[in-house]
Biopython code that builds the backbone (N, CA, C, O; Angstrom):
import numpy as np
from Bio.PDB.StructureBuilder import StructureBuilder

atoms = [
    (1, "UNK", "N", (-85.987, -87.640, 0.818)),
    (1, "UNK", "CA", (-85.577, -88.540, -0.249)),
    (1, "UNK", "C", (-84.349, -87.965, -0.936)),
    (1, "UNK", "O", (-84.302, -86.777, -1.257)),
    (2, "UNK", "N", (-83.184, -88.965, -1.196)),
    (2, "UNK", "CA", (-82.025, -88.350, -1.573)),
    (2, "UNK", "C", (-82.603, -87.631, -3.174)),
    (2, "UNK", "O", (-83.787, -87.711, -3.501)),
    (3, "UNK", "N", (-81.806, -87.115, -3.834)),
    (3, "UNK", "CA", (-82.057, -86.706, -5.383)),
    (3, "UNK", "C", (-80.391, -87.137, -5.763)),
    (3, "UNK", "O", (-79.399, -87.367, -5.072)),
    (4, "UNK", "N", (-80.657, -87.110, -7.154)),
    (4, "UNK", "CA", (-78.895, -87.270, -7.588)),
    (4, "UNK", "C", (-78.530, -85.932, -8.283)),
    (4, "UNK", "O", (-79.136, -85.043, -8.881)),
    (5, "UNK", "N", (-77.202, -86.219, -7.910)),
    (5, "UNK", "CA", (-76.279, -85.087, -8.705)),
    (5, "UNK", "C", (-75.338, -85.539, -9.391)),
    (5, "UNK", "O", (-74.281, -84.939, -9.585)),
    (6, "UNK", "N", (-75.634, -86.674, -9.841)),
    (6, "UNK", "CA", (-74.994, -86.862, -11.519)),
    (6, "UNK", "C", (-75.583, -88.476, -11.683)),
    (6, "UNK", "O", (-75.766, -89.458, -10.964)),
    (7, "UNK", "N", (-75.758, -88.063, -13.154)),
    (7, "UNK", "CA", (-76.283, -89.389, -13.979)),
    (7, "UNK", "C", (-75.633, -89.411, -15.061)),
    (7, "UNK", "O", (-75.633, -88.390, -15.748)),
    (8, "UNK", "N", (-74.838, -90.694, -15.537)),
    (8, "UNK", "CA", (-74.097, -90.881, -16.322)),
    (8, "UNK", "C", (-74.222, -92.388, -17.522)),
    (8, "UNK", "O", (-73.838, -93.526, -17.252)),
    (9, "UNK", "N", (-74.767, -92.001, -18.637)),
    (9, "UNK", "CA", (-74.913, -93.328, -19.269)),
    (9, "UNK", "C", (-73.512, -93.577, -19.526)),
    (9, "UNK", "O", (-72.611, -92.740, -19.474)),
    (10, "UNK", "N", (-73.404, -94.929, -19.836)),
    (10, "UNK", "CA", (-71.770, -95.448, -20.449)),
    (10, "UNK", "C", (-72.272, -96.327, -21.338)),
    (10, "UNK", "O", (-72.574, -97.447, -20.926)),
    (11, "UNK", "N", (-72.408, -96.084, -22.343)),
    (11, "UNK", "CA", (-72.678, -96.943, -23.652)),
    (11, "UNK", "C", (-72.306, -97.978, -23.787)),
    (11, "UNK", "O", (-73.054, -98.954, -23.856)),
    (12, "UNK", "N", (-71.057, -98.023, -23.857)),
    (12, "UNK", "CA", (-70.181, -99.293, -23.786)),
    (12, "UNK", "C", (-70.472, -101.017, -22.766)),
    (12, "UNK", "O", (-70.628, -102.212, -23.016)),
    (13, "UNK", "N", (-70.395, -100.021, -21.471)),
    (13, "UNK", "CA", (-70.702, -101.125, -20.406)),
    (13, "UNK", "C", (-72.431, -101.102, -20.540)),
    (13, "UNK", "O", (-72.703, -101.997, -19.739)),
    (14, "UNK", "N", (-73.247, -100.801, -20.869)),
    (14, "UNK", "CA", (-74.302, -100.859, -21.049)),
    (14, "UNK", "C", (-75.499, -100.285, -19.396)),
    (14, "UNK", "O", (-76.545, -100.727, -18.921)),
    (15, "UNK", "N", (-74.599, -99.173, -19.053)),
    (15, "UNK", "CA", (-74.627, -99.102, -17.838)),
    (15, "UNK", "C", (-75.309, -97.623, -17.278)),
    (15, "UNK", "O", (-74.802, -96.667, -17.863)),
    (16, "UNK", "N", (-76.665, -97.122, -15.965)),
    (16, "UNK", "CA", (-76.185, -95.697, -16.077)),
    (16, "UNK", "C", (-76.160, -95.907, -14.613)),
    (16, "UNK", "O", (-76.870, -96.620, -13.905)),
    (17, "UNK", "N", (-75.125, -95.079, -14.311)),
    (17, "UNK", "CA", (-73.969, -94.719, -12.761)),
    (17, "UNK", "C", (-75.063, -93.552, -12.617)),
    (17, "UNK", "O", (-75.342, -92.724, -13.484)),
    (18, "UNK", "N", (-75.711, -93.685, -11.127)),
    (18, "UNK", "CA", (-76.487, -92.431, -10.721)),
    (18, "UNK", "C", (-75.808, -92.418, -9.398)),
    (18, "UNK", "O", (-75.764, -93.422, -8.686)),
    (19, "UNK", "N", (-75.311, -91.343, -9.091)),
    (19, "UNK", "CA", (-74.670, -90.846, -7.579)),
    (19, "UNK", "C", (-75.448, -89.631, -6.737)),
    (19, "UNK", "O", (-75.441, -88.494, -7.208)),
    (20, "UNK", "N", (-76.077, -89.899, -5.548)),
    (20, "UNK", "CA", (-76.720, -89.233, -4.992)),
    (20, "UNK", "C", (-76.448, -88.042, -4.085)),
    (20, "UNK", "O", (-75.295, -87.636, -3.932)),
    (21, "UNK", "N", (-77.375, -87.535, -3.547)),
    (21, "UNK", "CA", (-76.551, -86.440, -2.526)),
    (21, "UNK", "C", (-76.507, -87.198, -1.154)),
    (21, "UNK", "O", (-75.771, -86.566, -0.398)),
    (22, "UNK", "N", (-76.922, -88.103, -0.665)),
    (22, "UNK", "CA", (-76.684, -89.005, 0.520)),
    (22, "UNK", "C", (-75.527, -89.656, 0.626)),
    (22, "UNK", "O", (-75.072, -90.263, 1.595)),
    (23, "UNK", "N", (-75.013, -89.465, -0.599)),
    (23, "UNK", "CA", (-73.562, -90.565, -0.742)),
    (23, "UNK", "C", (-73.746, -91.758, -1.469)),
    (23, "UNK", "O", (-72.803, -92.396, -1.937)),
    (24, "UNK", "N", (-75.119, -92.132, -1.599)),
    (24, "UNK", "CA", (-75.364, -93.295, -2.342)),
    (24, "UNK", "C", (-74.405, -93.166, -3.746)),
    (24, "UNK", "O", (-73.970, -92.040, -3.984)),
    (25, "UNK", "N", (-74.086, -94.177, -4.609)),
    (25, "UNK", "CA", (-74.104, -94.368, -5.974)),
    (25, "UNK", "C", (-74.572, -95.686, -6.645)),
    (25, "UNK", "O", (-74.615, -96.586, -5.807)),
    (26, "UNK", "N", (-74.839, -95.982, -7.555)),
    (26, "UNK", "CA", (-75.352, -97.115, -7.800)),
    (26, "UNK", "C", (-75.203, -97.103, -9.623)),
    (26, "UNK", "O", (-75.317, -96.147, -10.391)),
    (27, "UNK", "N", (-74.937, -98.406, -9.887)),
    (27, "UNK", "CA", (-74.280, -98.713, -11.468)),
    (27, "UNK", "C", (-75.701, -99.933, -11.841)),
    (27, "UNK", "O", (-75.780, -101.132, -11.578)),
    (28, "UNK", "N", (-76.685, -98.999, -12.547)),
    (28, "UNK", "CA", (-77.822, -100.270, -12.695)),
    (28, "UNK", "C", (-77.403, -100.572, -14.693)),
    (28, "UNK", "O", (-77.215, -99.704, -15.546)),
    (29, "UNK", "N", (-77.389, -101.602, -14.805)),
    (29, "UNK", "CA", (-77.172, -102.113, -16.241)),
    (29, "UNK", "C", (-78.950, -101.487, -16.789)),
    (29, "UNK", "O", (-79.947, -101.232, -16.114)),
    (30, "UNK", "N", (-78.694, -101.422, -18.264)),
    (30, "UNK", "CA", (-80.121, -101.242, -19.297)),
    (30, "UNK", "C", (-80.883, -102.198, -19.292)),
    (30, "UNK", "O", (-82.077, -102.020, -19.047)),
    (31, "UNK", "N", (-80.538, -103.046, -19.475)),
    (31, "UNK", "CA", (-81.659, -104.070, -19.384)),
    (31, "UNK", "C", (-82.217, -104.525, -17.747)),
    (31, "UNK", "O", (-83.342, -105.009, -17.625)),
    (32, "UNK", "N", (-81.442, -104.345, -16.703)),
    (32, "UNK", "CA", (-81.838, -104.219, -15.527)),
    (32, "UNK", "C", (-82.850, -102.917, -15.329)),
    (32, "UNK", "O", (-83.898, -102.995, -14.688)),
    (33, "UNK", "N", (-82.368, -101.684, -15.989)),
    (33, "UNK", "CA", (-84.144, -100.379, -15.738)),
    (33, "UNK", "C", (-84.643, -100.906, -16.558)),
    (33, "UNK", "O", (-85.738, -101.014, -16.004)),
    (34, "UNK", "N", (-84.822, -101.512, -17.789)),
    (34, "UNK", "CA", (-85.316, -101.904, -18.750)),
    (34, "UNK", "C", (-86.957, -102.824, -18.392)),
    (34, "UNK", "O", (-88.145, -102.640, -18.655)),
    (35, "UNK", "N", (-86.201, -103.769, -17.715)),
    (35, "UNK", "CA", (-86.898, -105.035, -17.560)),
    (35, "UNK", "C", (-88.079, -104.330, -15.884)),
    (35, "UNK", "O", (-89.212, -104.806, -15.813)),
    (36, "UNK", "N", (-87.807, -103.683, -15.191)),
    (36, "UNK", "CA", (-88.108, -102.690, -14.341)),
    (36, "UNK", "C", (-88.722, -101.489, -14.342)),
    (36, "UNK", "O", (-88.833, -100.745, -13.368)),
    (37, "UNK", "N", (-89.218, -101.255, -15.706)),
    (37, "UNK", "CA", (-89.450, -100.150, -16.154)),
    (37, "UNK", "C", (-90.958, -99.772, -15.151)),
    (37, "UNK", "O", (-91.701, -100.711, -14.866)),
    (38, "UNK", "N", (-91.198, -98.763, -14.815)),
    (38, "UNK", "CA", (-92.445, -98.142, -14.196)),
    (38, "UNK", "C", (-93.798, -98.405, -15.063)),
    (38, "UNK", "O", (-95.015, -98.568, -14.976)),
    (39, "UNK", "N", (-93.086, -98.354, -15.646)),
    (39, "UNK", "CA", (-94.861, -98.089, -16.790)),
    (39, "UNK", "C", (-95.683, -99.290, -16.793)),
    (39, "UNK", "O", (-95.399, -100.439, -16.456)),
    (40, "UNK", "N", (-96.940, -98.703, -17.318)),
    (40, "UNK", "CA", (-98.016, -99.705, -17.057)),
    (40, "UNK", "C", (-97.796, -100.722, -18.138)),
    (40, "UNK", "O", (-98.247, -101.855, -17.969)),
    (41, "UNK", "N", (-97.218, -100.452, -19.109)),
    (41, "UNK", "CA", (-97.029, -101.011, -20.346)),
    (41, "UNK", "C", (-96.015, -102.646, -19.805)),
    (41, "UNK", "O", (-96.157, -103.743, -20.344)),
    (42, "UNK", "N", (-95.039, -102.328, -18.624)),
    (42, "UNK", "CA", (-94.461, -103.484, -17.762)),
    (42, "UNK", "C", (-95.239, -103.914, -16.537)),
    (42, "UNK", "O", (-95.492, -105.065, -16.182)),
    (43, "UNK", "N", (-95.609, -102.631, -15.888)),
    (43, "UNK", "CA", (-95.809, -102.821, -14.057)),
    (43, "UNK", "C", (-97.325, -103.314, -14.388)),
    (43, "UNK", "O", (-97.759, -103.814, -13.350)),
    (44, "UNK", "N", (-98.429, -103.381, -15.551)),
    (44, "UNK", "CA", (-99.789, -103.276, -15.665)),
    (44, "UNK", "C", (-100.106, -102.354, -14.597)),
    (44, "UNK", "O", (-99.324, -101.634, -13.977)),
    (45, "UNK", "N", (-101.373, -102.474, -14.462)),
    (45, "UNK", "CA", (-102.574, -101.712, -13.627)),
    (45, "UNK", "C", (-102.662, -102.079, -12.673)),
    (45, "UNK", "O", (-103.148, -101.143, -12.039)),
    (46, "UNK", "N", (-102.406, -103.520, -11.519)),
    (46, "UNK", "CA", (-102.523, -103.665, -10.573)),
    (46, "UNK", "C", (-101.803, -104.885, -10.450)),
    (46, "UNK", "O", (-101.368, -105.260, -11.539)),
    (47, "UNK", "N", (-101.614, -105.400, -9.792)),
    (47, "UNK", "CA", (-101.140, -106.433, -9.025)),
    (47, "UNK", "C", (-101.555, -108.099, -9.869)),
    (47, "UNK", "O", (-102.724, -108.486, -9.858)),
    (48, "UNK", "N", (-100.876, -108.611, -10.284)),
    (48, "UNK", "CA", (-100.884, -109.512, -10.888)),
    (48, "UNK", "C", (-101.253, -109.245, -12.583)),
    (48, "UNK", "O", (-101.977, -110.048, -13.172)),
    (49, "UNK", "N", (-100.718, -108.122, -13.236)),
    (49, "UNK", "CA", (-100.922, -107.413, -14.868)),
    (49, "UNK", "C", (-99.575, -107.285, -15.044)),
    (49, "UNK", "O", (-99.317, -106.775, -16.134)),
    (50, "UNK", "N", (-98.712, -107.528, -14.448)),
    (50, "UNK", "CA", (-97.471, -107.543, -14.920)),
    (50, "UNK", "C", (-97.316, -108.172, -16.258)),
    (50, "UNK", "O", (-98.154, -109.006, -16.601)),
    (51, "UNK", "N", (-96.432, -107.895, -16.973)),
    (51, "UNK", "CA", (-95.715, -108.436, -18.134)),
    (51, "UNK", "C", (-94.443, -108.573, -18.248)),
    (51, "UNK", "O", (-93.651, -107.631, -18.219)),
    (52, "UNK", "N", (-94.108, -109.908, -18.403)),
    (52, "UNK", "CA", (-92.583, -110.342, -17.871)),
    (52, "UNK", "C", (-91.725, -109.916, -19.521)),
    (52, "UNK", "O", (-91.976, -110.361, -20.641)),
    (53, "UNK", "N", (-90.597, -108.827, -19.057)),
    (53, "UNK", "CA", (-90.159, -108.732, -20.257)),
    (53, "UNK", "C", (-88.814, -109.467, -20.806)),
    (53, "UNK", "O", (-87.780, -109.487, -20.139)),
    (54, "UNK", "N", (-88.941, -110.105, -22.165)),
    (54, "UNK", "CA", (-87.712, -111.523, -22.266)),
    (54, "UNK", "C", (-87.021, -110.518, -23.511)),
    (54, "UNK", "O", (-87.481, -109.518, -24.060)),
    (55, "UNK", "N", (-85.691, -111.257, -23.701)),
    (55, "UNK", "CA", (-84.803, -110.588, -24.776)),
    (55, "UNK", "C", (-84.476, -109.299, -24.613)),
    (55, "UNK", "O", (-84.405, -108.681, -25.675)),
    (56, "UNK", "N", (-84.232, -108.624, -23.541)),
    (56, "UNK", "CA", (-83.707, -107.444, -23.533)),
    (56, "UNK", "C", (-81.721, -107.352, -22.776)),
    (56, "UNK", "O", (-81.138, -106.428, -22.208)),
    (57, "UNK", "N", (-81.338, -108.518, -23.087)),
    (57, "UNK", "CA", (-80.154, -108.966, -22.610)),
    (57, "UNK", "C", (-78.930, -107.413, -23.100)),
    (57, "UNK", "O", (-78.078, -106.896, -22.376)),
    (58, "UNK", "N", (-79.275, -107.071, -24.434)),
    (58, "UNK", "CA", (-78.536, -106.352, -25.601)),
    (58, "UNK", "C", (-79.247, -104.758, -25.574)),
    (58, "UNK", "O", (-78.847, -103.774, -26.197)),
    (59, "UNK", "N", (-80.394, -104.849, -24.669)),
    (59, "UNK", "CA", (-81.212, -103.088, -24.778)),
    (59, "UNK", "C", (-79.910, -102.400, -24.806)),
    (59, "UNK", "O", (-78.833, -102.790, -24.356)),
    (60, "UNK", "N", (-80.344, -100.796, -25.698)),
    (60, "UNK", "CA", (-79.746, -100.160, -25.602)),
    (60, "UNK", "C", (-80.305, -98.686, -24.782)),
    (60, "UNK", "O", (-81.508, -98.428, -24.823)),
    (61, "UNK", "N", (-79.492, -97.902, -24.161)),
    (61, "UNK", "CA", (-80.394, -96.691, -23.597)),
    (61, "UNK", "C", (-80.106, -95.375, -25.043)),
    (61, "UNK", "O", (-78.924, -95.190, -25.336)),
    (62, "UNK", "N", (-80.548, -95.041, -25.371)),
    (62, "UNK", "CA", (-80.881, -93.861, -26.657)),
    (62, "UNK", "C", (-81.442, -91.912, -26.003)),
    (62, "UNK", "O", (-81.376, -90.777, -26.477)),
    (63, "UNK", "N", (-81.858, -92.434, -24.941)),
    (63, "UNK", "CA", (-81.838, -90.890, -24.348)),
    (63, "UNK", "C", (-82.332, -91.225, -22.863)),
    (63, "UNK", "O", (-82.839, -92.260, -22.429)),
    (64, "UNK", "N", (-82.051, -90.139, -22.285)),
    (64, "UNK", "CA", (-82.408, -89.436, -21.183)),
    (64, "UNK", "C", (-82.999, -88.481, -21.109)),
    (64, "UNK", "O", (-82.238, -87.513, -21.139)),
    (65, "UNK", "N", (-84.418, -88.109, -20.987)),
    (65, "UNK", "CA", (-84.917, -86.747, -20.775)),
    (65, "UNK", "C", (-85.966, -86.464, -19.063)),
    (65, "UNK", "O", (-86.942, -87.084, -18.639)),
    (66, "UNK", "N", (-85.133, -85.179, -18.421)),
    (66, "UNK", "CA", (-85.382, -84.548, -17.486)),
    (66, "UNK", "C", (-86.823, -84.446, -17.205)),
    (66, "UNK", "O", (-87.422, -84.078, -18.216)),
    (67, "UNK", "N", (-87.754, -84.681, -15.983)),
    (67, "UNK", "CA", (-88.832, -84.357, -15.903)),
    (67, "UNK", "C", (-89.060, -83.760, -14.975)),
    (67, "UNK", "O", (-89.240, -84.267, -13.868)),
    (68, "UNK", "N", (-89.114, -82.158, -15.309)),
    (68, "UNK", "CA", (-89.263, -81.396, -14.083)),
    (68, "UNK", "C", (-87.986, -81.323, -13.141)),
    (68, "UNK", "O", (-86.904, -80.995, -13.627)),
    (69, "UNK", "N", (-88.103, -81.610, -11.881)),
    (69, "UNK", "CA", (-87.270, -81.773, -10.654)),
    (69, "UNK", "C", (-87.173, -83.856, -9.980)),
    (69, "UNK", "O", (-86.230, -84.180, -9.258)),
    (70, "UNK", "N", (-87.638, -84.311, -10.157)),
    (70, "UNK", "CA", (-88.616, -85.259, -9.407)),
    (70, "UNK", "C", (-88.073, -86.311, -10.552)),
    (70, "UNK", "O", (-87.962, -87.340, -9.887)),
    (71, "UNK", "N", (-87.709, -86.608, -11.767)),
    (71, "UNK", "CA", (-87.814, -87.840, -12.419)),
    (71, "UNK", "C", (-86.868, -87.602, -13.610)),
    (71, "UNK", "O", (-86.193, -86.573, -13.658)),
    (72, "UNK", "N", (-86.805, -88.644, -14.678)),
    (72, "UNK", "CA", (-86.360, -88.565, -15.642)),
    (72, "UNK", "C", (-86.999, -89.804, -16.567)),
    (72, "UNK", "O", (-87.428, -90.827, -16.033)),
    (73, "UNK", "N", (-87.017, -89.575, -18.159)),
    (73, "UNK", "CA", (-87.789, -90.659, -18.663)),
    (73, "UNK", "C", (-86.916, -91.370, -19.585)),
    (73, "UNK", "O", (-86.551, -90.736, -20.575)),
    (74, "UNK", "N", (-86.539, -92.491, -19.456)),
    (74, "UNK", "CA", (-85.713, -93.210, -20.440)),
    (74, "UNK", "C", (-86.093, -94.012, -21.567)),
    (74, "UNK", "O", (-86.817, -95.007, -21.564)),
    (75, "UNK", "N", (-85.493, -93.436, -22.569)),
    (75, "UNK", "CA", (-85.883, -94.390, -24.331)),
    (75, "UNK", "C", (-84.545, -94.998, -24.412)),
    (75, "UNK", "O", (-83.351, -94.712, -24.320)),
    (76, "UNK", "N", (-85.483, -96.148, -24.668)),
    (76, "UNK", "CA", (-84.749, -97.223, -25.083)),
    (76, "UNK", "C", (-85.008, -97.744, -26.391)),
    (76, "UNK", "O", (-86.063, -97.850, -27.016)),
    (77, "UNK", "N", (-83.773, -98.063, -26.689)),
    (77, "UNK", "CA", (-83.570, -98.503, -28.168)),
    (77, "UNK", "C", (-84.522, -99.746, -29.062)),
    (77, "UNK", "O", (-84.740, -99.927, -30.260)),
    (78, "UNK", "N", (-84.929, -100.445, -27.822)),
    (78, "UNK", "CA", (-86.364, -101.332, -29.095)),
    (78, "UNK", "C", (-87.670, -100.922, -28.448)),
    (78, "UNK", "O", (-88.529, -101.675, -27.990)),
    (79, "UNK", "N", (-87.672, -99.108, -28.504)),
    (79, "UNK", "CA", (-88.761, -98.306, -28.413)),
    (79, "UNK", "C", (-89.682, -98.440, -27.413)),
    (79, "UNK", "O", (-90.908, -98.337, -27.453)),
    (80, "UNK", "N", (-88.873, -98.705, -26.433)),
    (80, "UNK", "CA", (-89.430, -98.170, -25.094)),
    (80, "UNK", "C", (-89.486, -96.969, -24.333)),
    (80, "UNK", "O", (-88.527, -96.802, -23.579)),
    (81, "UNK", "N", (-90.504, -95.954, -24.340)),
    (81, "UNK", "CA", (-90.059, -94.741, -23.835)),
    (81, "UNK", "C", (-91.099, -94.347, -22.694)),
    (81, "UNK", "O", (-91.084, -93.211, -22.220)),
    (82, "UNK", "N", (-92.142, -95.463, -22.201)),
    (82, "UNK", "CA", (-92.836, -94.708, -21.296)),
    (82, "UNK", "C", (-92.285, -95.384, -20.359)),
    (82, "UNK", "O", (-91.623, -96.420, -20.306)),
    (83, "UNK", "N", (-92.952, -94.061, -19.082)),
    (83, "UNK", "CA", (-92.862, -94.543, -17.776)),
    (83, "UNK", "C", (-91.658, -93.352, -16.998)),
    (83, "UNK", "O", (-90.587, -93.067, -17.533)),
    (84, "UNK", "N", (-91.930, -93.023, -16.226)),
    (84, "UNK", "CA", (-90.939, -91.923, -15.305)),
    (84, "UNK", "C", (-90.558, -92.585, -14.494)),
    (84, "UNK", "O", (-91.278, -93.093, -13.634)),
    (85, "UNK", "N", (-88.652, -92.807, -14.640)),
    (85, "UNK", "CA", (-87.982, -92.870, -13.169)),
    (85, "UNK", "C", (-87.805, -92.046, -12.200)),
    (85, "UNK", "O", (-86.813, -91.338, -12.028)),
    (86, "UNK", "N", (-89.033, -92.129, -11.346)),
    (86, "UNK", "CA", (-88.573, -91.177, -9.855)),
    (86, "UNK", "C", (-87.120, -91.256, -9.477)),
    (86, "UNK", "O", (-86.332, -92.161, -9.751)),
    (87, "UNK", "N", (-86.855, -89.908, -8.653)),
    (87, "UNK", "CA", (-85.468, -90.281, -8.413)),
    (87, "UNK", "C", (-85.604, -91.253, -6.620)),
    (87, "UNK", "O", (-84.645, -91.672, -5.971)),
    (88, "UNK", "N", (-86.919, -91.349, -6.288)),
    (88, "UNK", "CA", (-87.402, -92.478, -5.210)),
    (88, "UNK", "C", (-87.326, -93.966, -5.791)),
    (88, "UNK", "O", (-86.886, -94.933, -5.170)),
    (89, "UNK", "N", (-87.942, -93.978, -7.368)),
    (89, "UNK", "CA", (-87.816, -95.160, -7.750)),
    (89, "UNK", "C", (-86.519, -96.129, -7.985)),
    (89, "UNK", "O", (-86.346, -97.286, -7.604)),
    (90, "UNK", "N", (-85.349, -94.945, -9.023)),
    (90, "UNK", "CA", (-84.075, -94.995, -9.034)),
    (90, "UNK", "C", (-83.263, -95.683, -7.860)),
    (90, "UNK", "O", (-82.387, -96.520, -8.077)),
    (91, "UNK", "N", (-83.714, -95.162, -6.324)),
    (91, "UNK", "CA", (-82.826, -95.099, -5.321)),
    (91, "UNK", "C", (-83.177, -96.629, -5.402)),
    (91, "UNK", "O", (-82.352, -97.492, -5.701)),
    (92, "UNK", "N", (-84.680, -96.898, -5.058)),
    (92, "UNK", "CA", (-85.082, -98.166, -4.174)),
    (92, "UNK", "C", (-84.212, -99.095, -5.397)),
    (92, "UNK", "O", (-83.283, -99.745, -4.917)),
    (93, "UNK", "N", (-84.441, -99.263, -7.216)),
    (93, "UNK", "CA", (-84.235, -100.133, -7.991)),
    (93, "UNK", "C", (-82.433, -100.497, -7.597)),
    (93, "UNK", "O", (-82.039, -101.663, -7.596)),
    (94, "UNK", "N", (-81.594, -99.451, -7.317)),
    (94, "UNK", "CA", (-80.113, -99.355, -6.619)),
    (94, "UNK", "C", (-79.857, -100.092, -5.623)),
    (94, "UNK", "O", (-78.898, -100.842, -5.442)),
    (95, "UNK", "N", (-81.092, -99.774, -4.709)),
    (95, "UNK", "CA", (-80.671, -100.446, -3.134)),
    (95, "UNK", "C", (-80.996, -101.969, -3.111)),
    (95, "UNK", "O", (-80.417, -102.825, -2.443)),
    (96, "UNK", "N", (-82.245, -102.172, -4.145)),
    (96, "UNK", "CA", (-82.894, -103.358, -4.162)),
    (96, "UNK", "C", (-81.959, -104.368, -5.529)),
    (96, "UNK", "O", (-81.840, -105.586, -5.403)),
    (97, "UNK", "N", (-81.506, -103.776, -6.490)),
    (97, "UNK", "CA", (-80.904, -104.606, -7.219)),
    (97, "UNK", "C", (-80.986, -105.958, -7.341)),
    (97, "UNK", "O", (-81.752, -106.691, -7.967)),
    (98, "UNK", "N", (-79.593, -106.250, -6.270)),
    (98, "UNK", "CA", (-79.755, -107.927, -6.239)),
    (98, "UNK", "C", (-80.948, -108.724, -6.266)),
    (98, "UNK", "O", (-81.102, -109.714, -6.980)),
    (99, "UNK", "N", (-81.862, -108.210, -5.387)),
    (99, "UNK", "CA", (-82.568, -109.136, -5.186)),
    (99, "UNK", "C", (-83.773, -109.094, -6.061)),
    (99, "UNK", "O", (-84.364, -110.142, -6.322)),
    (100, "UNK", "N", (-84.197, -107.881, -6.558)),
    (100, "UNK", "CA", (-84.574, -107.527, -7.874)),
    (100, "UNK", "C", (-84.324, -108.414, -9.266)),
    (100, "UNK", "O", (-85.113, -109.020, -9.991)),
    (101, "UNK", "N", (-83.161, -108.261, -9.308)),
    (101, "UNK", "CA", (-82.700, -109.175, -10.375)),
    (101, "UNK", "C", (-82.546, -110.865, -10.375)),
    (101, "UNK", "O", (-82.351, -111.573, -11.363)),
    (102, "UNK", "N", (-82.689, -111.283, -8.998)),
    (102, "UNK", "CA", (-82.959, -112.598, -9.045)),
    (102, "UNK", "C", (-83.927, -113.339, -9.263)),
    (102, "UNK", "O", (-84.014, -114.403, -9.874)),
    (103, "UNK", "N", (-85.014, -112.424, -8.470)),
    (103, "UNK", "CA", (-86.325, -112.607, -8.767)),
    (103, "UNK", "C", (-86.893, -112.431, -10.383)),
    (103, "UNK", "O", (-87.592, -113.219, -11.020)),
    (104, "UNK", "N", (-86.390, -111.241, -10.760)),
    (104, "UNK", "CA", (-86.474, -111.653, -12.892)),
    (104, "UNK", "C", (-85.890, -112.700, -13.085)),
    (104, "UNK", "O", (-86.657, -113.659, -13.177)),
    (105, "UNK", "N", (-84.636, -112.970, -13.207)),
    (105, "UNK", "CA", (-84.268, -114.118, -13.593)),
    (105, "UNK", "C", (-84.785, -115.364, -12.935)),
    (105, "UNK", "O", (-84.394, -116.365, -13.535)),
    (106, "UNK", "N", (-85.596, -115.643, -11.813)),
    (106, "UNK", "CA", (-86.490, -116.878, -11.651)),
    (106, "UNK", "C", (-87.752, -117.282, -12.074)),
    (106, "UNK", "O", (-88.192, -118.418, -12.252)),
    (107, "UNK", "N", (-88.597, -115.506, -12.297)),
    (107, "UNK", "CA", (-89.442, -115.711, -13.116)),
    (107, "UNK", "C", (-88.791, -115.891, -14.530)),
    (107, "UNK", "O", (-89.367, -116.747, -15.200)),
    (108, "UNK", "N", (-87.928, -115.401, -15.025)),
    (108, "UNK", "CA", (-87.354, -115.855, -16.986)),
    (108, "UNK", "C", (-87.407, -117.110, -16.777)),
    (108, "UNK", "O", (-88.170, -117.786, -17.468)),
    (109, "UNK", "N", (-86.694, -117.645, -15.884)),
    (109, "UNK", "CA", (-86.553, -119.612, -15.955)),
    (109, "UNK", "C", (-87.875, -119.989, -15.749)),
    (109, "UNK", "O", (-88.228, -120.836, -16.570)),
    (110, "UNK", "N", (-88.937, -119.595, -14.763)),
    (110, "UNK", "CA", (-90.211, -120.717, -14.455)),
    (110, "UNK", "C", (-90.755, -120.287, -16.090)),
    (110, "UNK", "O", (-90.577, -121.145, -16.955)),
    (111, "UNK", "N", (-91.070, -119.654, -16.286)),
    (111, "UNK", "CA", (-91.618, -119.019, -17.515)),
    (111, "UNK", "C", (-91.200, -119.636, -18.819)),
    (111, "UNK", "O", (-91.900, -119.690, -19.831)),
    (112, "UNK", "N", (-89.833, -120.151, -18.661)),
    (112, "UNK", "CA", (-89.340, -121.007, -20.112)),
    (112, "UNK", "C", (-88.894, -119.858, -20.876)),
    (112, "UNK", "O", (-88.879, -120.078, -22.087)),
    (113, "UNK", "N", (-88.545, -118.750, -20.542)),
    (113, "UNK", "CA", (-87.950, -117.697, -21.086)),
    (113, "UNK", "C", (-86.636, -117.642, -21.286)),
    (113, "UNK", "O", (-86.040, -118.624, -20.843)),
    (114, "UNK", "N", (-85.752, -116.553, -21.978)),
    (114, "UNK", "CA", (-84.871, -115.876, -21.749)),
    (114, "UNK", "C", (-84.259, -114.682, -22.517)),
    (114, "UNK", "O", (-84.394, -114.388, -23.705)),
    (115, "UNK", "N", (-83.328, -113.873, -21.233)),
    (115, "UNK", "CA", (-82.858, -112.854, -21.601)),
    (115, "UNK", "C", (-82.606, -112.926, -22.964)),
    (115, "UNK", "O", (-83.055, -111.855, -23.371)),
    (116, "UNK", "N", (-82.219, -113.455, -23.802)),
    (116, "UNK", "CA", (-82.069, -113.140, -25.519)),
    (116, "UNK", "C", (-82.661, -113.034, -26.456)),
    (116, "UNK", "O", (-82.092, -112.792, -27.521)),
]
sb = StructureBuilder()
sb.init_structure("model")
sb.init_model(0)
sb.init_chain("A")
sb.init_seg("    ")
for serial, (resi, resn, name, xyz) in enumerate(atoms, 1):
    if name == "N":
        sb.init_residue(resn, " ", resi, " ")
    sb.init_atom(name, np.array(xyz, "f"), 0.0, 1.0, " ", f" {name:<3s}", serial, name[0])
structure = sb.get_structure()
């Protein structure tokens, strides 16, 4: 499994750039890990406990802290802080993106939701 050797928030673009040792890099927006987040508090307990998360269009990321070798845990600014990004999870949320993100945004629309 690749690991990265640099992670970079950019405040501005609302963005964090993780570049791997495989060559990968990947630019995932906050509210894209946001809405993706690992934790049970998003992913629930099993398979159909999900919780679809709306209005995080504007998240902000507020820290980064290291876990071990293997992960990192991100707080977010309307006090989201559980859940560990593997750097396995990281890769797949990078590689999978697009299609990741379409699929939120079709559940936001069936749902009568939205990002704001």
């Amino acid at each position: 499994m690749p690991t990265p050797t640099e992670i970079t928030a950019h405040q501005n673009s609302r963005t964090l750039e993780i570049a791997f040792d495989d060559g990968a890099s990947f630019v995932l927006p906050f509210e894209f890990l946001r809405v993706n987040s690992p934790s049970a508090e998003v992913r629930g307990h099993g398979p159909g406990q999900e919780t679809l998360q709306v209005g995080k269009r504007n998240v902000g990321l507020s820290e980064i802290v290291p876990v071990g070798s293997y992960a990192v845990k991100l707080a977010f600014d309307d006090g989201h802080d559980s859940g560990l990004y593997t750097w396995q999870y990281l890769y797949e949320l990078g590689k999978d993106q697009d299609g990741l993100w379409q699929e939120y945004l079709q559940r936001l629309e069936a749902a009568g939701e939205s990002r704001d």
